[in-house]
The first five atom37 places (N, CA, C, CB, O) and aatype in JSON, in Angstrom:
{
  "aatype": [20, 20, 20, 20, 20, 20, 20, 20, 20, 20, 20, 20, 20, 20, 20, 20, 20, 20, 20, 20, 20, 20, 20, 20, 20, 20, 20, 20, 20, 20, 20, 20, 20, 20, 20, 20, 20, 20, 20, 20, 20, 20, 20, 20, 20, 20, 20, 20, 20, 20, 20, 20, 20, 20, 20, 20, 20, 20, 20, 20, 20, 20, 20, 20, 20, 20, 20, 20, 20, 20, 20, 20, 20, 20, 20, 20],
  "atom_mask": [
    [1, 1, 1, 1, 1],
    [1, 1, 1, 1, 1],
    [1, 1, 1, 1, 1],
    [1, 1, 1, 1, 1],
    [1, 1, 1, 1, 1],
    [1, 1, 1, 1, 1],
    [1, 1, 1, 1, 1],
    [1, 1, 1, 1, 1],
    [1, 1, 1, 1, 1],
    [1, 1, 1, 1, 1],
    [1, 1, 1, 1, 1],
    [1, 1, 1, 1, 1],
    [1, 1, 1, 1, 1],
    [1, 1, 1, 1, 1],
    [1, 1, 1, 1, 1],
    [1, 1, 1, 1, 1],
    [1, 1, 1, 1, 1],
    [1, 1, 1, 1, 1],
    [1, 1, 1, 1, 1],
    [1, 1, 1, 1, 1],
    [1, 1, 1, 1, 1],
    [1, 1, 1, 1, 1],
    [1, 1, 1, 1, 1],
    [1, 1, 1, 1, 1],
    [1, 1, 1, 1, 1],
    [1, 1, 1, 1, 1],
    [1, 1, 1, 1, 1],
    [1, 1, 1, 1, 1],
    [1, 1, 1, 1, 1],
    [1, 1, 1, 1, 1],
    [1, 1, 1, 1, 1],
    [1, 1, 1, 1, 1],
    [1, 1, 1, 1, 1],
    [1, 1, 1, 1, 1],
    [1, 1, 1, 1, 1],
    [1, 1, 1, 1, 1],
    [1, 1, 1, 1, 1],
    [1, 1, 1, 1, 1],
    [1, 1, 1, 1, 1],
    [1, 1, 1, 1, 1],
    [1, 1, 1, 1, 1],
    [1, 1, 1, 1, 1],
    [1, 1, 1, 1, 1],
    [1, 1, 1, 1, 1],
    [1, 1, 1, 1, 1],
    [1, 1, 1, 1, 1],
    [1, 1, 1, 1, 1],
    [1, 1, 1, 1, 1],
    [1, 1, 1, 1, 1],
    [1, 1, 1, 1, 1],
    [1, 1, 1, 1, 1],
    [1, 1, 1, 1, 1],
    [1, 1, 1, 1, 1],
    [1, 1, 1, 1, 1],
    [1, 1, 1, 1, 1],
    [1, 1, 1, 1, 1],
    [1, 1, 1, 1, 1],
    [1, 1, 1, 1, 1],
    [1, 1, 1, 1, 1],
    [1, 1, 1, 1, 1],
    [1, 1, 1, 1, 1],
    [1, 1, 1, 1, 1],
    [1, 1, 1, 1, 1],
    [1, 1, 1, 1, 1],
    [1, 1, 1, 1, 1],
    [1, 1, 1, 1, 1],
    [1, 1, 1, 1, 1],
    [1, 1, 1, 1, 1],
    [1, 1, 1, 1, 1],
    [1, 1, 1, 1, 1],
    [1, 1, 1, 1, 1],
    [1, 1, 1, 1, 1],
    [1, 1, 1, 1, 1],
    [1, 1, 1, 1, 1],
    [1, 1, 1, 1, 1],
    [1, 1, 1, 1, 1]
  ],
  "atom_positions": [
    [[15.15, 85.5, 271.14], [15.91, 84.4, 270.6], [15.81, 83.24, 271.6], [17.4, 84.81, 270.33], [16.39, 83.37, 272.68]],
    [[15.01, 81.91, 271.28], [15.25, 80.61, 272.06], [16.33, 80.33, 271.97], [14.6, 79.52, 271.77], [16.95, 80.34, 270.9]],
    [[16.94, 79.92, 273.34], [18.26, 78.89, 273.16], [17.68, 77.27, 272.56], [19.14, 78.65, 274.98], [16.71, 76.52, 272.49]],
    [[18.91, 77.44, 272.25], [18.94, 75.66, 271.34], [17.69, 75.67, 270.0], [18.22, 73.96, 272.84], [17.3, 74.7, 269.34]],
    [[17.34, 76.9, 269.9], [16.69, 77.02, 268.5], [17.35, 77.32, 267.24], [15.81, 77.93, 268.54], [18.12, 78.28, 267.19]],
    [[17.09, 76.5, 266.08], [17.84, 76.34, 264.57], [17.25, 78.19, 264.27], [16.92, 74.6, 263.11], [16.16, 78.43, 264.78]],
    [[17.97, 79.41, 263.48], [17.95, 79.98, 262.77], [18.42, 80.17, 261.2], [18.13, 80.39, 263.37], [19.46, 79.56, 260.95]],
    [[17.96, 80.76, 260.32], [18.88, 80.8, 259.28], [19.15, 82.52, 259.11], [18.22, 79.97, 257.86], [18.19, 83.3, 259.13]],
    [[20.37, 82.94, 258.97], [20.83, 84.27, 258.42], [20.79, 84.67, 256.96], [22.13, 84.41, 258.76], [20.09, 83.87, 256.34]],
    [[21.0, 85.08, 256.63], [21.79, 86.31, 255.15], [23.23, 86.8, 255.58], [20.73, 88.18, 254.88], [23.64, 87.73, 256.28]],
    [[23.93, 85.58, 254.7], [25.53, 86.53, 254.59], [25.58, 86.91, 253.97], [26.73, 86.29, 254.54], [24.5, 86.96, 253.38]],
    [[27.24, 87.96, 252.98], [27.41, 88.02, 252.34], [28.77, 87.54, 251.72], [26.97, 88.76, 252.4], [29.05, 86.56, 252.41]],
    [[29.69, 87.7, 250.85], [31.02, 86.72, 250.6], [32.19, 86.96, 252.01], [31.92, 87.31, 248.86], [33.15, 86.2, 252.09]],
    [[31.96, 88.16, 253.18], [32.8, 88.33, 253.88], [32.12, 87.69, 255.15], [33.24, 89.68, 253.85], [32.92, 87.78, 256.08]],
    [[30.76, 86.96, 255.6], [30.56, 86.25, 256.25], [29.68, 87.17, 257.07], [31.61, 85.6, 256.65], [29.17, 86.83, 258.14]],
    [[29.48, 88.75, 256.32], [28.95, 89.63, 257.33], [27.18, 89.17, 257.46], [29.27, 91.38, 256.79], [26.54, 88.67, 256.53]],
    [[26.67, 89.45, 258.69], [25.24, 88.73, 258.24], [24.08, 90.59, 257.77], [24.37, 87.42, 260.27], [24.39, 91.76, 258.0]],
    [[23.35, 90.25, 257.38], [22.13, 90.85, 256.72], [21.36, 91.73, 258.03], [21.05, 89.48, 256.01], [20.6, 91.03, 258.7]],
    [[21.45, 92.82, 258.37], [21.23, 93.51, 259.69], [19.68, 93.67, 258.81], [22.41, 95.12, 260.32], [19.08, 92.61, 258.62]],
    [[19.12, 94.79, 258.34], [17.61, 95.26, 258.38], [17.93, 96.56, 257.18], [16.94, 95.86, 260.27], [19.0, 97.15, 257.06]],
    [[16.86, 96.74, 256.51], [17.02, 97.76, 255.54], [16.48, 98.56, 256.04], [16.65, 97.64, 254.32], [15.3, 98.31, 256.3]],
    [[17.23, 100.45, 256.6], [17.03, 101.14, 256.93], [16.24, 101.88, 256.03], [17.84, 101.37, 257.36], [16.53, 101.89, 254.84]],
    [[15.06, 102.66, 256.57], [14.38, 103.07, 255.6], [14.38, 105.31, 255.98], [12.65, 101.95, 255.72], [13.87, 105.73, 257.01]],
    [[14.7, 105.78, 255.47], [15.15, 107.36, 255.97], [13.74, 108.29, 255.48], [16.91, 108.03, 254.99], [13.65, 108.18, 254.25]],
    [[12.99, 108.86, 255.85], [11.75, 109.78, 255.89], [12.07, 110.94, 255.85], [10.92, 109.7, 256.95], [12.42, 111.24, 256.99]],
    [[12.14, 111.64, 255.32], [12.55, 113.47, 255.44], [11.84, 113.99, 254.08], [14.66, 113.96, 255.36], [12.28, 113.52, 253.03]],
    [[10.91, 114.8, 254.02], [10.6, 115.89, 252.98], [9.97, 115.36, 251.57], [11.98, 116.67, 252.66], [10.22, 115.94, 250.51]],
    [[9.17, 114.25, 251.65], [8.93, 113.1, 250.76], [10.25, 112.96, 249.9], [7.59, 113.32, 249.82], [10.44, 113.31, 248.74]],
    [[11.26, 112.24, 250.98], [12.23, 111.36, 250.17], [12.33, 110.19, 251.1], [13.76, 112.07, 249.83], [12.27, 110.28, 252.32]],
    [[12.52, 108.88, 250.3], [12.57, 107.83, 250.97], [14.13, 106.96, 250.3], [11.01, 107.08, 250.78], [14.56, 106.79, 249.16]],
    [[14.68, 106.53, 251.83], [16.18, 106.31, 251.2], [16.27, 104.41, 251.71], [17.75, 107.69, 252.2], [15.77, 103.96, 252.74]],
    [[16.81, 103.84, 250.96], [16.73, 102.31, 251.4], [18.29, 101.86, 251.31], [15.64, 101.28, 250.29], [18.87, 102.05, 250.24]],
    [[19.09, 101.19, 252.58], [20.23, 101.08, 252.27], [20.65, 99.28, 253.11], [21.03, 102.63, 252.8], [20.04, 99.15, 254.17]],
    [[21.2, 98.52, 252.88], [21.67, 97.57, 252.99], [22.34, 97.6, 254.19], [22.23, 97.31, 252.03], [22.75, 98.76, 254.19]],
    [[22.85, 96.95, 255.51], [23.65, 97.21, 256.27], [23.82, 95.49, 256.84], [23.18, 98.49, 257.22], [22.93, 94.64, 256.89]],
    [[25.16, 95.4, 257.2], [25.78, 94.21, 257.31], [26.18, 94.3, 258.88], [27.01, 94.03, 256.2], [26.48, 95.4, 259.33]],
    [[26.19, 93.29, 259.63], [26.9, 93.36, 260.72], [28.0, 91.71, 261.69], [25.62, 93.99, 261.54], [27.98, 90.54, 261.3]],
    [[28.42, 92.01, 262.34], [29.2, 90.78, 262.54], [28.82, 90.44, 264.03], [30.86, 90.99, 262.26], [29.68, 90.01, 264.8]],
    [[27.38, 90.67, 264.45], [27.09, 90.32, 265.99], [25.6, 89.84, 265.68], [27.24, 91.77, 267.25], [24.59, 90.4, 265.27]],
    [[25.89, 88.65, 266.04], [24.45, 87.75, 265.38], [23.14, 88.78, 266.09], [24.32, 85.59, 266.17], [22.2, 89.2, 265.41]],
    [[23.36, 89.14, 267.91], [22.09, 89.79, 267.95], [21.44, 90.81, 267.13], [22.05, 90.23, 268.92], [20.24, 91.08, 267.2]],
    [[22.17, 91.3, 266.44], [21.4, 92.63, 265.38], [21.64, 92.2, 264.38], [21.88, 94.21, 265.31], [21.66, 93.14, 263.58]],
    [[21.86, 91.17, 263.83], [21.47, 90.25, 262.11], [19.74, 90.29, 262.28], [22.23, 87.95, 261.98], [19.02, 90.51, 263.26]],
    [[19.48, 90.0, 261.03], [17.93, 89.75, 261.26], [17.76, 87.79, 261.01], [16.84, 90.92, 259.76], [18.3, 86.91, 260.34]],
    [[17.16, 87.85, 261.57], [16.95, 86.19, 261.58], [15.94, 85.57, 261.38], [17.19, 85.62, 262.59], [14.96, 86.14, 261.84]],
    [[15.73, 84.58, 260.87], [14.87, 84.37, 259.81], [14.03, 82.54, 260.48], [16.04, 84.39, 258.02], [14.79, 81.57, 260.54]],
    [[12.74, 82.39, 260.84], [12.65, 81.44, 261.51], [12.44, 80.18, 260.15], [11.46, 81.73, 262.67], [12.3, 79.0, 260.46]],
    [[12.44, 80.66, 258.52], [12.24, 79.6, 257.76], [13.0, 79.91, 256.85], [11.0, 79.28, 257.38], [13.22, 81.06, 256.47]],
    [[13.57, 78.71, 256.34], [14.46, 79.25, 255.09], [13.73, 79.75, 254.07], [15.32, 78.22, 254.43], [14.0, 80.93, 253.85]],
    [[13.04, 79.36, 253.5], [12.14, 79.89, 252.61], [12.57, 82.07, 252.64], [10.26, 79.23, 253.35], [13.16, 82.83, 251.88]],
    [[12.03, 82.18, 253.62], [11.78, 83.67, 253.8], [13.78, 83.81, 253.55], [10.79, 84.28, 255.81], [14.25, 84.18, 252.47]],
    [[14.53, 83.48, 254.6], [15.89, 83.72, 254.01], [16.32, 83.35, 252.71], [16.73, 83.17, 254.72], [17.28, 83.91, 252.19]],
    [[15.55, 82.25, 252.04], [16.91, 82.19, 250.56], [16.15, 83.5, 249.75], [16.93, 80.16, 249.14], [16.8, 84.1, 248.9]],
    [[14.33, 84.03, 250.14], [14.02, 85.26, 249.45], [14.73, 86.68, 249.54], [12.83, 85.47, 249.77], [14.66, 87.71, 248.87]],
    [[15.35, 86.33, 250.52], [15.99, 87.79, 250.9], [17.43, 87.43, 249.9], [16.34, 88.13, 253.01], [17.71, 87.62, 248.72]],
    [[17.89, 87.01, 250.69], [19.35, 86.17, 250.02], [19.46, 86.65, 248.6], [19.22, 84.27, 249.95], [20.3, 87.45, 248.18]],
    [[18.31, 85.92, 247.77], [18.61, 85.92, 246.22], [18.32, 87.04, 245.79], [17.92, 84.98, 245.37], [18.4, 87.18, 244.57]],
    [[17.89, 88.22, 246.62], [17.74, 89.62, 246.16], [18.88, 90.24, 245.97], [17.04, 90.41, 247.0], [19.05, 91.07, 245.08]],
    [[20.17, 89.71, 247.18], [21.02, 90.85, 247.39], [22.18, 89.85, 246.64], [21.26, 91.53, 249.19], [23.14, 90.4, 246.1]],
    [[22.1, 88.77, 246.61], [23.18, 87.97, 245.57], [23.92, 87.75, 247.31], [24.33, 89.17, 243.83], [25.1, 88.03, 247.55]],
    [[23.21, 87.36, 248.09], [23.94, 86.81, 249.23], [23.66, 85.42, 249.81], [23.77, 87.67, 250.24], [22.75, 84.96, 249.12]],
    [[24.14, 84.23, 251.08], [23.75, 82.89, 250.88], [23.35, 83.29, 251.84], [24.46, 81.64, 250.64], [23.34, 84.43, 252.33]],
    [[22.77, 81.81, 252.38], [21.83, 81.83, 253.4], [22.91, 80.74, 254.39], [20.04, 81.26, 252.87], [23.58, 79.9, 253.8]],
    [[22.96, 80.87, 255.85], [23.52, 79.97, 256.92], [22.49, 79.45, 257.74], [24.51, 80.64, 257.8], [21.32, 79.54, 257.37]],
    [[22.76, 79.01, 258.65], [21.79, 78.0, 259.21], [22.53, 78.29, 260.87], [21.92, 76.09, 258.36], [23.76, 78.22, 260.87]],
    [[22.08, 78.51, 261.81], [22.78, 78.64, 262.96], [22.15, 78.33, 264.34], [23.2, 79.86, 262.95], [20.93, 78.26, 264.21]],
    [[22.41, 78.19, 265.19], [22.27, 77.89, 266.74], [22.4, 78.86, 267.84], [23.18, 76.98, 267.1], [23.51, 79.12, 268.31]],
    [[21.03, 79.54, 268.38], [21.35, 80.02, 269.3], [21.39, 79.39, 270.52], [20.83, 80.84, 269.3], [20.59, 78.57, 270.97]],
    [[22.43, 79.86, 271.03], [22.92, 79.03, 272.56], [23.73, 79.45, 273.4], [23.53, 77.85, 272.47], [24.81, 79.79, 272.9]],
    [[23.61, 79.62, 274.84], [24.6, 80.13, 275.67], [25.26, 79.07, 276.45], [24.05, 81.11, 276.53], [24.84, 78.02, 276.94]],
    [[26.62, 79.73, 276.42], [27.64, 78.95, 276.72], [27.1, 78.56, 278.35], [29.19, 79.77, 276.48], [26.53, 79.33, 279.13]],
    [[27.56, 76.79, 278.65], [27.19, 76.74, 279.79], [26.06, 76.24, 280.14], [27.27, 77.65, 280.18], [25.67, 75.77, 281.2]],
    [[25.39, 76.46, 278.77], [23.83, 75.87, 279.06], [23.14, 75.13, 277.85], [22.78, 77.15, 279.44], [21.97, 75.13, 277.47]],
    [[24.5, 74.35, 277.29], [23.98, 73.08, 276.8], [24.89, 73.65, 275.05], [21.73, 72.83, 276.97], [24.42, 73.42, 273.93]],
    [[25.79, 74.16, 275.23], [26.84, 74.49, 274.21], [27.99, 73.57, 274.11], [27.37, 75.79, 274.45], [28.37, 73.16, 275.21]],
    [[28.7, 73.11, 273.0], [29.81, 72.02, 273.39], [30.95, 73.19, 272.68], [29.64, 70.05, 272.52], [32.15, 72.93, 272.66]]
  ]
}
């Protein structure tokens, strides 16, 4: 993650962002599940909107727009 670089996320109506679709391997079964989280480093992040409003309009979730930046080093 660059500091002072624009990202866009995947929320959903509780603001949770779009973590990664776990994918489960055991005995030819394959399991796909959705997972949400509230700590931007393990959201998945998206360097163009394009690719986020595709994800987005799959799961009926919006897309945000955000700033990574550490405090101290050019954060207000």
């Amino acid at each position: 993650m660059e500091i002072g670089k624009y990202y866009y996320v995947v929320v959903n109506n509780e603001n949770r962002m779009f973590m990664e679709e776990v994918v489960v391997y055991g005995d030819n079964h394959t399991e796909r599940s959705v997972t949400t989280t509230l700590e931007t480093e393990r959201a998945e992040l998206f360097d163009t909107y394009k690719h986020a409003k595709e994800l987005a309009d799959t799961y009926g979730f919006k897309v945000k727009k955000i700033r990574s930046d550490i405090l101290g080093l050019g954060s207000r």
